[in-house]
N, CA, C and O atoms as a MOPAC input file, in Angstrom:
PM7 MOZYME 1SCF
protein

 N    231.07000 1    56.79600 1   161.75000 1
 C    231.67600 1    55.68800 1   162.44300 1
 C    232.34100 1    56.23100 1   163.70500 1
 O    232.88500 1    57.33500 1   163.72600 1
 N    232.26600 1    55.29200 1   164.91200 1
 C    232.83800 1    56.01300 1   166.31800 1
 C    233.95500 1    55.93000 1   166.36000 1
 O    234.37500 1    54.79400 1   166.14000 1
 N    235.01600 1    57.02400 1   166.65200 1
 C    236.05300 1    56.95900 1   166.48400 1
 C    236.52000 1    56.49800 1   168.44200 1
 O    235.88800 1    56.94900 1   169.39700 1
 N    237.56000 1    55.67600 1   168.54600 1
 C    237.89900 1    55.30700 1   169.64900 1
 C    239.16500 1    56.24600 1   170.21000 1
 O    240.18200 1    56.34900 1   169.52400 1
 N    239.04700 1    56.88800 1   171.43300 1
 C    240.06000 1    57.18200 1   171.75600 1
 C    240.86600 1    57.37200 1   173.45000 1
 O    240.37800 1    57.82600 1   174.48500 1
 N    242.10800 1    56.87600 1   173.20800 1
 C    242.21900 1    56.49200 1   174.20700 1
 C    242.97400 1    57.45500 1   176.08500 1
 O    244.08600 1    57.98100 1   176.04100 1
 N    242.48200 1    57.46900 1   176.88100 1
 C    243.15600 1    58.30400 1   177.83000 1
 C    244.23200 1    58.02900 1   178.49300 1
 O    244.56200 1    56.84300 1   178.45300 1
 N    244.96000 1    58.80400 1   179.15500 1
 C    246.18000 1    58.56900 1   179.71200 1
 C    245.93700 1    57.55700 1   181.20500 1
 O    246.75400 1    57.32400 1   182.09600 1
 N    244.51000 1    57.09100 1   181.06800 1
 C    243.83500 1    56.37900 1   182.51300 1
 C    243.94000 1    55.24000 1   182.28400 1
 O    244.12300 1    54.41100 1   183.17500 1
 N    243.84300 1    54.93700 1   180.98000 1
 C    243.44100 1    53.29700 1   180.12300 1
 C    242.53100 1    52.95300 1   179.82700 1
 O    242.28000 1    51.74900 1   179.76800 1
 N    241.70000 1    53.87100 1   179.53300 1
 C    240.14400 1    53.63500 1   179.41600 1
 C    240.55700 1    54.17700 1   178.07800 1
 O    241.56700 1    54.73300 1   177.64900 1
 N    239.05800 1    53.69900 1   177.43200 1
 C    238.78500 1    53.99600 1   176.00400 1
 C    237.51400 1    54.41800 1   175.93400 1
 O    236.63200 1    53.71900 1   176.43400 1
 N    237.13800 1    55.89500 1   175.16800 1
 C    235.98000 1    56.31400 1   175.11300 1
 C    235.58300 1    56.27500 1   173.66700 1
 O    236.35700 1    56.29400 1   172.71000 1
 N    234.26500 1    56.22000 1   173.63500 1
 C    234.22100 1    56.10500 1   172.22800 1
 C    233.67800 1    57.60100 1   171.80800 1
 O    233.05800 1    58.23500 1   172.66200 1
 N    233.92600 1    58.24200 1   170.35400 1
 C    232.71900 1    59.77900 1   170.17500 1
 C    232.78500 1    59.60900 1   168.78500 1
 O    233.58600 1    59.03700 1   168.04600 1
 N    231.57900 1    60.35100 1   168.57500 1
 C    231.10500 1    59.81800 1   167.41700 1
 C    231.90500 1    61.45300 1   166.49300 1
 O    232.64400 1    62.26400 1   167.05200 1
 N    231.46800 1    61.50700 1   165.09000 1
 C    231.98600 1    62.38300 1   164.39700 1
 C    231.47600 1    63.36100 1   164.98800 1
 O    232.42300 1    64.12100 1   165.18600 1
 N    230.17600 1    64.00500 1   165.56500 1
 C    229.35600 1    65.00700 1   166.52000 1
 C    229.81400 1    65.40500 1   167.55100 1
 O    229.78100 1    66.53200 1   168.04400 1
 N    230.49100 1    63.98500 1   168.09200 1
 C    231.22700 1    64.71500 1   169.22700 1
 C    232.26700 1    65.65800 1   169.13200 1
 O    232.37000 1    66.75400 1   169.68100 1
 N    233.23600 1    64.91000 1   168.13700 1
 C    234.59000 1    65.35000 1   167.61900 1
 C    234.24100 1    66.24100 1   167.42200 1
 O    234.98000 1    66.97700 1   168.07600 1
 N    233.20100 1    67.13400 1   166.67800 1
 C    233.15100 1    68.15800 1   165.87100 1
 C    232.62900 1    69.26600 1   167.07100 1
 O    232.78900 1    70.48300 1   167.16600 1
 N    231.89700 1    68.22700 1   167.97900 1
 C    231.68600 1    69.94000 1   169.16600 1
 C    233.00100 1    70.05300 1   170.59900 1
 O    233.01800 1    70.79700 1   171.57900 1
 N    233.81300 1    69.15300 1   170.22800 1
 C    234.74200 1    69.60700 1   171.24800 1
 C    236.08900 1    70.65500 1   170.21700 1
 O    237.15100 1    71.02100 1   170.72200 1
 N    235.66000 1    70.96300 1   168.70100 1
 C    236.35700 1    72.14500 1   168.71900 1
 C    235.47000 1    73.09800 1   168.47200 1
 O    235.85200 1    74.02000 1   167.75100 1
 N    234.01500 1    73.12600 1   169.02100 1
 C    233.58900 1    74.27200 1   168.51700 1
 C    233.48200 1    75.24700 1   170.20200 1
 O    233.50200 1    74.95700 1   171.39800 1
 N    233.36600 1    76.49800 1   169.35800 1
 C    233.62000 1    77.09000 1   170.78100 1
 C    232.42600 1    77.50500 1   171.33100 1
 O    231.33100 1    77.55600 1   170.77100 1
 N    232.74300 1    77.83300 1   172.60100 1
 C    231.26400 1    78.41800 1   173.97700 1
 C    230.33500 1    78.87900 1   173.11900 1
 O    229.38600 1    78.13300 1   172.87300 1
 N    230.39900 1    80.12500 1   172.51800 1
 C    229.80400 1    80.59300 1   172.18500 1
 C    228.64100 1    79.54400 1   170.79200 1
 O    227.47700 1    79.85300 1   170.53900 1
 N    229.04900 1    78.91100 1   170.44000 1
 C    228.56200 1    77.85400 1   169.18800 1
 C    227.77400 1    77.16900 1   170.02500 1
 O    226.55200 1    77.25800 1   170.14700 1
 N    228.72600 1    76.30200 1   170.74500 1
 C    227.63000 1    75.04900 1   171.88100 1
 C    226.26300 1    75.98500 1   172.39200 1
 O    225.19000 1    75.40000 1   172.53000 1
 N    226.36000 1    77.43500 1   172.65700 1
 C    225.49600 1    78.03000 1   173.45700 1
 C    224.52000 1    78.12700 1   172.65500 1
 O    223.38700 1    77.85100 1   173.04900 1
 N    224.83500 1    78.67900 1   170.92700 1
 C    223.73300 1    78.94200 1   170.02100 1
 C    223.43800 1    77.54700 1   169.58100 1
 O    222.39300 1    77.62300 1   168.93500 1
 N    223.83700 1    76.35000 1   169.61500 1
 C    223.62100 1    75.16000 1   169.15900 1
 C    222.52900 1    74.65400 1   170.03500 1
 O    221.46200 1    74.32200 1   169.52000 1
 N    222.75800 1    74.54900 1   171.62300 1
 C    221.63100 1    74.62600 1   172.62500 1
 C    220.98000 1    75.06100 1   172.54600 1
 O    220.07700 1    74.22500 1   172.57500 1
 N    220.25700 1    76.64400 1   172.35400 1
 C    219.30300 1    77.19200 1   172.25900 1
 C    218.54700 1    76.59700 1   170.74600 1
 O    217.33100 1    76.43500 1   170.84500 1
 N    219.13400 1    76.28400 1   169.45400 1
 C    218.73100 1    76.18900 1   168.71900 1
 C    217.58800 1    74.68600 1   168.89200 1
 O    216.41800 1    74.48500 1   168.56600 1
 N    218.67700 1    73.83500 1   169.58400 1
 C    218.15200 1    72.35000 1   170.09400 1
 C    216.70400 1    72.30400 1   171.34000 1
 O    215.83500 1    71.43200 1   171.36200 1
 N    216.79000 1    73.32600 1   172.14200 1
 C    216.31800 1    73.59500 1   172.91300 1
 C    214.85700 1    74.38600 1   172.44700 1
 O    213.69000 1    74.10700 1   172.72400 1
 N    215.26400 1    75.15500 1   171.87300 1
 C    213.54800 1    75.90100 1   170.91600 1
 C    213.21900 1    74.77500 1   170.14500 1
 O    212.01800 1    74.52400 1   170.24300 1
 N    213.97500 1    73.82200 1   169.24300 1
 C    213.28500 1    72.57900 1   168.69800 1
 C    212.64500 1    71.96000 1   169.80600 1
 O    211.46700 1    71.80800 1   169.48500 1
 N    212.83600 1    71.55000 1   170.89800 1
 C    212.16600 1    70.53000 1   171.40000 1
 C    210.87800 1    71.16500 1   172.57600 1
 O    210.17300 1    70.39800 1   173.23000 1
 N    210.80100 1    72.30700 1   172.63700 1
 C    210.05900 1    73.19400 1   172.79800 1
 C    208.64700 1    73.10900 1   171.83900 1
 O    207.47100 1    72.77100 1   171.97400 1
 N    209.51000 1    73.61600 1   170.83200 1
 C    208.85300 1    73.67000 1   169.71700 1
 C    207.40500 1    72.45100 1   169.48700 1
 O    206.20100 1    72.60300 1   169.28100 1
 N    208.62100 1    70.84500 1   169.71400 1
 C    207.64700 1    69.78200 1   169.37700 1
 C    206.81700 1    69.14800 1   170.55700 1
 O    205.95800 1    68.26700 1   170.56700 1
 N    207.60500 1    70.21300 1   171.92600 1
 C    206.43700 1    69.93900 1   172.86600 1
 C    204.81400 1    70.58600 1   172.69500 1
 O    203.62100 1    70.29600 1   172.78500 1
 N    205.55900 1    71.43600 1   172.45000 1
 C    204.07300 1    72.34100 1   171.73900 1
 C    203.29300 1    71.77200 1   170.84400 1
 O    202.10400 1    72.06900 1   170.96100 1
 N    203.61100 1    70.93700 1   169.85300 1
 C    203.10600 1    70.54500 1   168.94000 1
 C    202.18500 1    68.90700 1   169.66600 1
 O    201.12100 1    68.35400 1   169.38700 1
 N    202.86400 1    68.73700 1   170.27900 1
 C    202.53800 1    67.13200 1   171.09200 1
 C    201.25100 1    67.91900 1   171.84400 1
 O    200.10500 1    67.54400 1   171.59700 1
 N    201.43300 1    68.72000 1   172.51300 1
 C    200.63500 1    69.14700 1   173.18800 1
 C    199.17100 1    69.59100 1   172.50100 1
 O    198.05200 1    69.32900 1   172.94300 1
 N    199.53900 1    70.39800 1   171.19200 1
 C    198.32400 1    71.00100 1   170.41700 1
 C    197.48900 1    69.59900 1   169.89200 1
 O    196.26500 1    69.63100 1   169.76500 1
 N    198.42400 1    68.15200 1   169.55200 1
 C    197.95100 1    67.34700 1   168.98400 1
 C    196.89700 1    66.72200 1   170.32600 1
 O    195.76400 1    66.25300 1   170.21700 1
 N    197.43300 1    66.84400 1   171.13400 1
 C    196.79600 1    65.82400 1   172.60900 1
 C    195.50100 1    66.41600 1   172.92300 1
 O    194.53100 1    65.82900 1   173.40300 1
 N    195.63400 1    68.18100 1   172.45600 1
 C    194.48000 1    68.87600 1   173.23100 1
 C    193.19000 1    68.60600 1   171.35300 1
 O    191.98400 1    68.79200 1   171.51600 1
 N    193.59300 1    68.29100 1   170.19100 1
 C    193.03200 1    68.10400 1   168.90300 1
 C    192.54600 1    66.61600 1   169.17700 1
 O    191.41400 1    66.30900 1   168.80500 1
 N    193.10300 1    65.96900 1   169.61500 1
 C    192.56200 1    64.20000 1   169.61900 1
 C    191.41000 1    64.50700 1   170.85400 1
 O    190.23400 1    64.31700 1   170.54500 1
 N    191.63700 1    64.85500 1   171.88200 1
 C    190.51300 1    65.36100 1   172.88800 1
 C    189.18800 1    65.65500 1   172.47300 1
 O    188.05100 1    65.25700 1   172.72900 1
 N    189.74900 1    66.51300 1   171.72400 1
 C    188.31400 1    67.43500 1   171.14800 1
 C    187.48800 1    66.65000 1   170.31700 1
 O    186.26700 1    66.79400 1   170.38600 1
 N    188.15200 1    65.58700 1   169.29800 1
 C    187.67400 1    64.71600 1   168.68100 1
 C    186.94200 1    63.85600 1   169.26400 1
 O    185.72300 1    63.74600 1   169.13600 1
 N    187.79900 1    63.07100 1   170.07000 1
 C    187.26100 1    62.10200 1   170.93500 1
 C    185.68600 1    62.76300 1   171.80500 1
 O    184.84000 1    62.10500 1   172.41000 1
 N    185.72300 1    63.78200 1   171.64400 1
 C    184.43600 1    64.45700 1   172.95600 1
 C    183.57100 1    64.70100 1   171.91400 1
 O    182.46700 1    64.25200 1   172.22300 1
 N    183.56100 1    65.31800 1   170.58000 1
 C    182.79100 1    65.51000 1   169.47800 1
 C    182.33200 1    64.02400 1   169.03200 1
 O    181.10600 1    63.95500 1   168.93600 1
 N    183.02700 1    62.78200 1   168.72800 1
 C    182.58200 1    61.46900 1   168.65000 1
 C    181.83500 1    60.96500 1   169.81800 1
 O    181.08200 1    59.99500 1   169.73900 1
 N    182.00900 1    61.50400 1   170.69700 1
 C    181.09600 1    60.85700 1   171.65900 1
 C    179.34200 1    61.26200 1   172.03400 1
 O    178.36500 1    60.67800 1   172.50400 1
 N    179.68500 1    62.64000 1   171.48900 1
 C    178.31500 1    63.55300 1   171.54000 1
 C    177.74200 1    63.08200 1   170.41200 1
 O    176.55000 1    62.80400 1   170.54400 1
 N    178.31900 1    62.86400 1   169.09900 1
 C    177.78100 1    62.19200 1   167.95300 1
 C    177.22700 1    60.75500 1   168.40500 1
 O    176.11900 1    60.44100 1   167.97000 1
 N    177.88700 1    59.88300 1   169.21800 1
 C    177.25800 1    58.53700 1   169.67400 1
 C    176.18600 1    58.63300 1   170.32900 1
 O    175.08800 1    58.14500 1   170.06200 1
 N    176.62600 1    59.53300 1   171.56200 1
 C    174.94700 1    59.73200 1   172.35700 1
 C    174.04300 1    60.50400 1   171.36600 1
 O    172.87900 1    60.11500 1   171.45300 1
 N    174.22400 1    61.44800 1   170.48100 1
 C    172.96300 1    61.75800 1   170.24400 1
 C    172.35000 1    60.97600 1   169.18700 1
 O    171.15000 1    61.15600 1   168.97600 1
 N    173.10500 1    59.98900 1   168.37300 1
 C    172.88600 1    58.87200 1   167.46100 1
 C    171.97200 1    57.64300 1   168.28600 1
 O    171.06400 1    56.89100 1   167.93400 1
 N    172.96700 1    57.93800 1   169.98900 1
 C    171.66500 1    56.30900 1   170.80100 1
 C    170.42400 1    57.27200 1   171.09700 1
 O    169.34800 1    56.72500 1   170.85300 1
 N    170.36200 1    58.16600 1   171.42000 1
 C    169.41100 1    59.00600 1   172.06000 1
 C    168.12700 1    59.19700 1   170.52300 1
 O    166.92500 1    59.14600 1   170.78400 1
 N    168.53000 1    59.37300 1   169.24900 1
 C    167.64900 1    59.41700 1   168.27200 1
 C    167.02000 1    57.99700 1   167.89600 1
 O    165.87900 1    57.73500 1   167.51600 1
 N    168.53800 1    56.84100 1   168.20600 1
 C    167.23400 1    55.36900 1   167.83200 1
 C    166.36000 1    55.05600 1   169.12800 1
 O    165.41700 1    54.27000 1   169.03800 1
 N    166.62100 1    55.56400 1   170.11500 1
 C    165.44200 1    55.21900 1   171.10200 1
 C    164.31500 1    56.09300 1   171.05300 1
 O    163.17900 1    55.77300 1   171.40400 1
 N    164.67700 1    57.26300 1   170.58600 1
 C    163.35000 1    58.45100 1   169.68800 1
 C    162.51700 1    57.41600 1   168.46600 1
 O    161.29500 1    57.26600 1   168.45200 1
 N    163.30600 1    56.88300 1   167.65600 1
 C    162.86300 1    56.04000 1   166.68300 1
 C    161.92000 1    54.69100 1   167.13400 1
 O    160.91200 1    54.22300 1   166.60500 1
 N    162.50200 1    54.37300 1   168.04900 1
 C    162.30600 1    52.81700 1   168.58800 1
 C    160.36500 1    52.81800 1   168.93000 1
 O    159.31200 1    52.41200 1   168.43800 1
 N    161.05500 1    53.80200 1   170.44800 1
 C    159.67900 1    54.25600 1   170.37200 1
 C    158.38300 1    54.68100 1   169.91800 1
 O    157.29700 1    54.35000 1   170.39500 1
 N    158.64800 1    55.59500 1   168.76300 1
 C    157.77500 1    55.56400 1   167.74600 1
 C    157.18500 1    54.83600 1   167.05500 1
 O    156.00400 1    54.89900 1   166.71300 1
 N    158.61200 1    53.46800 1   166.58500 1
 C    157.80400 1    52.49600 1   165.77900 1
 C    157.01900 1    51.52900 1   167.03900 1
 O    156.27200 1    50.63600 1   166.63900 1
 N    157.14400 1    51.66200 1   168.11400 1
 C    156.48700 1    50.73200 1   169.15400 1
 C    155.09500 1    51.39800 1   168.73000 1
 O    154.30200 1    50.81000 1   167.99500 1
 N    154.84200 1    52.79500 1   169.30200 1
 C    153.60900 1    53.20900 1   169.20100 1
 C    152.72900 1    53.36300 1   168.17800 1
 O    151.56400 1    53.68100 1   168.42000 1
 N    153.28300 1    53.10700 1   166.59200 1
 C    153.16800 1    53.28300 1   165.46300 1
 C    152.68100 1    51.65200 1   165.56100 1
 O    151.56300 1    51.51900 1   165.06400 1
 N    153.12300 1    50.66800 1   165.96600 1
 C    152.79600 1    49.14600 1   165.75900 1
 C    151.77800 1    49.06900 1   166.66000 1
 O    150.74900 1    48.67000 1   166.11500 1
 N    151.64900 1    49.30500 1   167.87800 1
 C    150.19400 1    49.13700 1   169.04000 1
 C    149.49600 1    49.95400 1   168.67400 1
 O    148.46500 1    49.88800 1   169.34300 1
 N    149.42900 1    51.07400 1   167.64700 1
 C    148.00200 1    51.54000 1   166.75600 1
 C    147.71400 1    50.68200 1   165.45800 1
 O    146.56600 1    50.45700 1   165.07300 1
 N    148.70400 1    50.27900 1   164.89600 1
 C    148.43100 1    49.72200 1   163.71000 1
 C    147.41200 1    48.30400 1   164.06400 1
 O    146.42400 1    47.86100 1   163.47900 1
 N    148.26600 1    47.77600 1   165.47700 1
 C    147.29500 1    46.33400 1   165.86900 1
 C    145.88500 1    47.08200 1   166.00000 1
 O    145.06500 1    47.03300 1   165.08300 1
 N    145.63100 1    47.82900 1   167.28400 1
 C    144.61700 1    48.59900 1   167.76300 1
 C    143.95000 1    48.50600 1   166.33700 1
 O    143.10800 1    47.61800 1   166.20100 1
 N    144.19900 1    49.23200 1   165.37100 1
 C    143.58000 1    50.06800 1   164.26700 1
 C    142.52900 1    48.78800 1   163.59700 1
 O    141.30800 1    48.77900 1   163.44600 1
 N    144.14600 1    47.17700 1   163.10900 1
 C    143.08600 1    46.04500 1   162.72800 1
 C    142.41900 1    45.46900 1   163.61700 1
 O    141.75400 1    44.54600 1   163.14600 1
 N    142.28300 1    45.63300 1   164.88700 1
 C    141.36600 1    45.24000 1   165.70300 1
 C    140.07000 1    45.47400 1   165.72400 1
 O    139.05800 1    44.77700 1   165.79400 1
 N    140.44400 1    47.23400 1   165.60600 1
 C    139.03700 1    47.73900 1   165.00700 1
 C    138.22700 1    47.36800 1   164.19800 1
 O    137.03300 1    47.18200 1   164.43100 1
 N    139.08300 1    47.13800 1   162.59300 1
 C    138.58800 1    46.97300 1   161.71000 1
 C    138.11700 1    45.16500 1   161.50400 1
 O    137.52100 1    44.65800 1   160.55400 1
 N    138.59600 1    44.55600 1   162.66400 1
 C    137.97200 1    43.50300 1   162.35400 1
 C    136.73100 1    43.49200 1   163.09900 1
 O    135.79100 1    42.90200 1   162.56700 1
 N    136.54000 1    44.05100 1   164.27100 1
 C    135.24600 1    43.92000 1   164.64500 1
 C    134.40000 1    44.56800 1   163.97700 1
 O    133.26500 1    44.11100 1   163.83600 1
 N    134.71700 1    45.59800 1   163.50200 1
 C    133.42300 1    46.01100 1   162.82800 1
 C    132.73400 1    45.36700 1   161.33700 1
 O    131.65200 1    45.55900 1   160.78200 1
 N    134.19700 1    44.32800 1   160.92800 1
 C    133.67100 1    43.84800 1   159.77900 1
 C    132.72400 1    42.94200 1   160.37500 1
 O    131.64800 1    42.68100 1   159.83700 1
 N    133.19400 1    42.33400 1   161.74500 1
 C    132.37400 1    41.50500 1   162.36000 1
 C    130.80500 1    41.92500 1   162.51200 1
 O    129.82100 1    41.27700 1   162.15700 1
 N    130.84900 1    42.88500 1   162.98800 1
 C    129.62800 1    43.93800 1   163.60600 1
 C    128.44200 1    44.15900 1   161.67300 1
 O    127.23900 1    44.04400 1   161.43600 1
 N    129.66600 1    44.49800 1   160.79100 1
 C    128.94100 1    44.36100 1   159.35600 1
 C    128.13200 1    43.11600 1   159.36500 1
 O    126.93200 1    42.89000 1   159.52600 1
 N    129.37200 1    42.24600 1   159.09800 1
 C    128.41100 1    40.77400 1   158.68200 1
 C    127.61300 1    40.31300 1   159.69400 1
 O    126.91600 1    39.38000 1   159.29600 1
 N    127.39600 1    40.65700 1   161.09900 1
 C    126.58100 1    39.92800 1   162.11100 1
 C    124.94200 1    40.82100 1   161.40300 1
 O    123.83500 1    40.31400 1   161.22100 1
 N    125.31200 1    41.98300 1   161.19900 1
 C    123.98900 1    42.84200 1   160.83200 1
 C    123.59200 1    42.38500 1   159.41200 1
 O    122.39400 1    42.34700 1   159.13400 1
 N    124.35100 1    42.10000 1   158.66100 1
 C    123.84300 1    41.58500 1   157.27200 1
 C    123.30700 1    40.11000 1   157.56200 1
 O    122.31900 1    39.91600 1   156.85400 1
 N    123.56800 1    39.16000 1   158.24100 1
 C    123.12500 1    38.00900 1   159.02500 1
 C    121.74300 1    38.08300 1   159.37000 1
 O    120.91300 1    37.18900 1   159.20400 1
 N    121.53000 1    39.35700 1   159.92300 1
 C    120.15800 1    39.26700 1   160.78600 1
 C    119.34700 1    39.54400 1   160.51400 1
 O    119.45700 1    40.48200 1   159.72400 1
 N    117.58700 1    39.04500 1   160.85400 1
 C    116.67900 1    38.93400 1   160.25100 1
 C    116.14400 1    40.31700 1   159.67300 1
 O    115.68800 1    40.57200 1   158.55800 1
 N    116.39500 1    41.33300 1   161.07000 1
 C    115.58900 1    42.48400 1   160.23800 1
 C    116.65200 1    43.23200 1   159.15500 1
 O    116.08300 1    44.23900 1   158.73500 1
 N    117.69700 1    43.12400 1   158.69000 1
 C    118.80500 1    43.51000 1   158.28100 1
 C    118.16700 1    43.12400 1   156.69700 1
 O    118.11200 1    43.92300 1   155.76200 1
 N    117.58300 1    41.30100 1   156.66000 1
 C    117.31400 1    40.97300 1   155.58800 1
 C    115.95600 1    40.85900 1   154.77100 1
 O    115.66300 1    40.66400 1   153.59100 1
 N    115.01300 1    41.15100 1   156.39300 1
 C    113.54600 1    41.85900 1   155.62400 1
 C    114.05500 1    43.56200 1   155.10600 1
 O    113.78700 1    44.15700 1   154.06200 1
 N    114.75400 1    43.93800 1   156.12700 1
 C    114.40800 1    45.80800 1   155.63700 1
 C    114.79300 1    45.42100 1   153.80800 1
 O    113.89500 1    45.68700 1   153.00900 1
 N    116.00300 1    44.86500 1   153.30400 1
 C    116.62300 1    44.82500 1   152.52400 1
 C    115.37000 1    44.14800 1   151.22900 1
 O    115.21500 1    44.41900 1   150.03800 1
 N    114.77000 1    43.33700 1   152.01900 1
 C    113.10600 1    43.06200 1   150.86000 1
 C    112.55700 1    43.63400 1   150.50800 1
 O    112.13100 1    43.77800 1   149.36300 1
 N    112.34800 1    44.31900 1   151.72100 1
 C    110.99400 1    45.64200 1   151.39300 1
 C    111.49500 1    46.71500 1   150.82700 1
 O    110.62300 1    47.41400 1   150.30900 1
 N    112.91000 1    47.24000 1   150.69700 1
 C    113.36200 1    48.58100 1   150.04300 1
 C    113.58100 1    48.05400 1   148.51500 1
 O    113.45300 1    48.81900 1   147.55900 1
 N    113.87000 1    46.89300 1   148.39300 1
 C    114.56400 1    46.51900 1   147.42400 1
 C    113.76800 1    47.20400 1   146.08000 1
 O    114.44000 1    47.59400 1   145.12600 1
 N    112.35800 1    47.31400 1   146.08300 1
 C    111.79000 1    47.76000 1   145.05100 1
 C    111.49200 1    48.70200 1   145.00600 1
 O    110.93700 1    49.02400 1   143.95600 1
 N    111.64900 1    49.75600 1   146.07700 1
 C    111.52600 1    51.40800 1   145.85900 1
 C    113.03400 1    51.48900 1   145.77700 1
 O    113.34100 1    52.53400 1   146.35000 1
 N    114.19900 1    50.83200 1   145.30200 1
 C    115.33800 1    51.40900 1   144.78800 1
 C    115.54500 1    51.09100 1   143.69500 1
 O    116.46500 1    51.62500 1   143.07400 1
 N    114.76600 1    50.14000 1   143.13600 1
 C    114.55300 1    49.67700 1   142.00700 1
 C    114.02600 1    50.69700 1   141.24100 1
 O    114.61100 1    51.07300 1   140.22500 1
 N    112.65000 1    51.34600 1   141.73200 1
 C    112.28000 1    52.34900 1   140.78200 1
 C    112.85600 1    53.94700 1   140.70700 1
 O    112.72500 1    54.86000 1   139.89200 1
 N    113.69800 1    53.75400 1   142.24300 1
 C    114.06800 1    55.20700 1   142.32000 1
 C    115.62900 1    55.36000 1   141.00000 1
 O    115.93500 1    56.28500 1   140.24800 1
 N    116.25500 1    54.04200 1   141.23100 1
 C    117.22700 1    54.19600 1   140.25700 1
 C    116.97700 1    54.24400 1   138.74300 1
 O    117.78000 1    54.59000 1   137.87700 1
 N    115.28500 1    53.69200 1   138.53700 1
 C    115.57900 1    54.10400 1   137.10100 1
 C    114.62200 1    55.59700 1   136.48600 1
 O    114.59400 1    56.09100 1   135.35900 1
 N    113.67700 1    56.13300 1   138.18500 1
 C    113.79100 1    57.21000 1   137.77300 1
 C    114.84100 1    58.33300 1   137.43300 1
 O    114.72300 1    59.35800 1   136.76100 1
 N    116.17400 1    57.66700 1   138.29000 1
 C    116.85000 1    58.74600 1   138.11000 1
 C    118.27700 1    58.70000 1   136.59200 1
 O    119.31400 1    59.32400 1   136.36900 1
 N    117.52100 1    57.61500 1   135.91400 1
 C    117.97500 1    57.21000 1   134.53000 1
 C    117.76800 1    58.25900 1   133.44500 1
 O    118.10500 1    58.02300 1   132.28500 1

């Protein structure tokens, strides 16, 4: 609690029990009390400082993690692009040629050759019975 006290001016100062207690301590105390106060805040500048230069480092390590996280889905992206314009390509293929099948199974000589073999596979399969 602040103790009030008063001067021979008429003023009233207020000091707390800390104060009271360092106006009887002597030079030599205040001096080691300063230094002691003084390496503390030293101390937690240092520490502010180690923390500022630790959040940095983080922050620059999260960011290299982001770019190389966007930099791998556009590695990805791409792939599945080129992976999908072969896959079309691929049934494109495969439909014309089913086309290209059935136009040849359609056609006339497609369905004489298929007359005339029909009975030398007939006998070749059950020679080979």
């Amino acid at each position: 609690m602040p103790v009030s006290q008063s001067g021979g001016d008429g003023l009233t100062t207020e000091s707390s029990p800390r104060t009271a207690d360092a106006a009887h301590m002597s030079v030599e105390e205040l001096r080691t009390a300063w230094v002691s106060v003084s390496d503390e805040n030293d101390r937690l500048r240092q520490q502010v400082d180690d923390l500022r230069v630790e959040q940095r480092h983080a922050a620059l390590v999260h960011r290299d993690h982001a770019i190389g996280i966007t930099a791998e889905l556009e590695t990805l992206r791409e792939r599945h692009a080129m992976a999908q314009t072969q896959l079309r390509k691929a049934r494109d293929k495969a439909t014309r040629l089913q086309k290209s099948v059935t136009d040849m199974r359609a056609s006339m000589s497609w369905r004489l050759g298929r007359r005339l073999v029909r009975p030398f596979a007939r006998l070749r399969g059950r020679s080979r019975s």
